[in-house]
N, C-alpha and C positions, 0 to 999 in steps of 0.2 A: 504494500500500500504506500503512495506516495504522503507522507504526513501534510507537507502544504497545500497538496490537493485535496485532501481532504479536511485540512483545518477553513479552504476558501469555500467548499461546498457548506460548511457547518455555518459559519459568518455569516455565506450567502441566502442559507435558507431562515437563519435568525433576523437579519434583516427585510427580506420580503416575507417573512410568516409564511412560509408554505415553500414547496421542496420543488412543484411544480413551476414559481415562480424564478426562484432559483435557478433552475434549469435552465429556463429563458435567459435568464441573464448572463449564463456562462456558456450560452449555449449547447447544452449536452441534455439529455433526457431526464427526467424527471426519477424513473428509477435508477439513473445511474448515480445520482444525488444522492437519492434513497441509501444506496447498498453502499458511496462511500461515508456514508452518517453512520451509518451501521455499523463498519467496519470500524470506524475511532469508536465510537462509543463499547463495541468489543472490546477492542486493543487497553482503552483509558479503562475499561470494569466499572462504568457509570454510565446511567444515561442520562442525554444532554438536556431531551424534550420530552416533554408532556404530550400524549397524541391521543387526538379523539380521532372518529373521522370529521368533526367539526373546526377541532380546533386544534393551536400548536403555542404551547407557552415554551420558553425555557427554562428547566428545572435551576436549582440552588447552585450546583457544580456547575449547568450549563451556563450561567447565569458569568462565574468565576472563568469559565474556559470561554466565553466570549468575548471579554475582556480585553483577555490575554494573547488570546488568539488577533485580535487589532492589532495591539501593540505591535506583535511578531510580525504578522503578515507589513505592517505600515513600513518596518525595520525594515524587512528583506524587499517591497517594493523603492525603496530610500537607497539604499545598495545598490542595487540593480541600474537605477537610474544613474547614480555616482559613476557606477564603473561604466554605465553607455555613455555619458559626459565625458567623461576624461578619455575613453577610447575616440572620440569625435574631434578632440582638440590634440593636436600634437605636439607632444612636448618629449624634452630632455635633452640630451647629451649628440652632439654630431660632429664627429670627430674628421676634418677633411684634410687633404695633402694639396696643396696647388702651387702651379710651377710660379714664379715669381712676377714673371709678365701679366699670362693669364688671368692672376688673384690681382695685379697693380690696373688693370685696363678693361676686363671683364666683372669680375667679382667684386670688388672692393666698390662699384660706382650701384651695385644692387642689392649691398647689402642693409641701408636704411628700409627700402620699401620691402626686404623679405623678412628683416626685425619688428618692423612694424603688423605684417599680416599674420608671423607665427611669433608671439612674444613668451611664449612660451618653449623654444627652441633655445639652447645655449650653445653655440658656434664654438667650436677647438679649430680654427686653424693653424694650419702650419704651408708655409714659403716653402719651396723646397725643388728643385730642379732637375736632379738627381732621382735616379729610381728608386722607390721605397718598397718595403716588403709590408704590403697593408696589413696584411694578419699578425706578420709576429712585430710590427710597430701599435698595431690597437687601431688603426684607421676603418671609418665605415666606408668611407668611398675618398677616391683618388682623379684627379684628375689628370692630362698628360695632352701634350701637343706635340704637333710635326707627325713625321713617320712613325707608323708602330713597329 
């Protein structure tokens, strides 16, 4: 059993009173709501809801595990978004080699407008004319002119 899928079906169906409802809202069937409510409230050894066929309260426990259940689910929706933010903006370390000319006439006159669009990029360059060994120097990318 997926526990957060089933802690969103439990929330879901305490908030729209009814499992049918529920369903609609996460799109999935009514009994598949059902049998994941069933399945935590196996696993937890409580049950969460009061069930007539008229009506649906939340019991004392279910009452304490809805609560809870926000908090967690809000946390791990909070998360999620942090880490697709930060994956969306690019940032850190860019370690480059460029021959002296190239970086004095090319690179160095684009560097303001490419600081300014990723300001979260921190630039290592190095000057360098000469051929460098990128990998056992620590370099991500290199550049190089003239013949290869």
């Amino acid at each position: 059993m997926n526990k957060f899928q089933a802690m969103m079906a439990f929330t879901r169906v305490a908030e729209c009173n009814g499992f049918s409802a529920a369903g609609r809202k996460m799109g999935i069937s009514a009994s598949a709501v059902t049998k994941m409510v069933g399945r935590l409230e196996d696993e937890l050894g409580a049950q969460l809801f009061n069930r007539t066929t008229r009506s649906l309260a939340l019991t004392d426990y279910g009452q304490e595990f809805y609560a809870r259940s926000v908090r967690i689910l809000s946390d791990l929706e909070d998360a999620e978004t942090m880490v697709r933010d930060a994956a969306e903006t690019p940032r850190g370390t860019i370690r480059a080699v460029v021959p002296f000319s190239f970086g004095r006439v090319t690179l160095m006159p684009a560097l303001p407008l490419f600081c300014e669009k990723f300001p979260e990029i921190n630039l290592d360059l190095a000057f360098d004319d000469a051929p460098v060994d990128l990998i056992e120097e620590g370099f991500d990318i290199g550049v190089r002119t003239g013949l290869l």
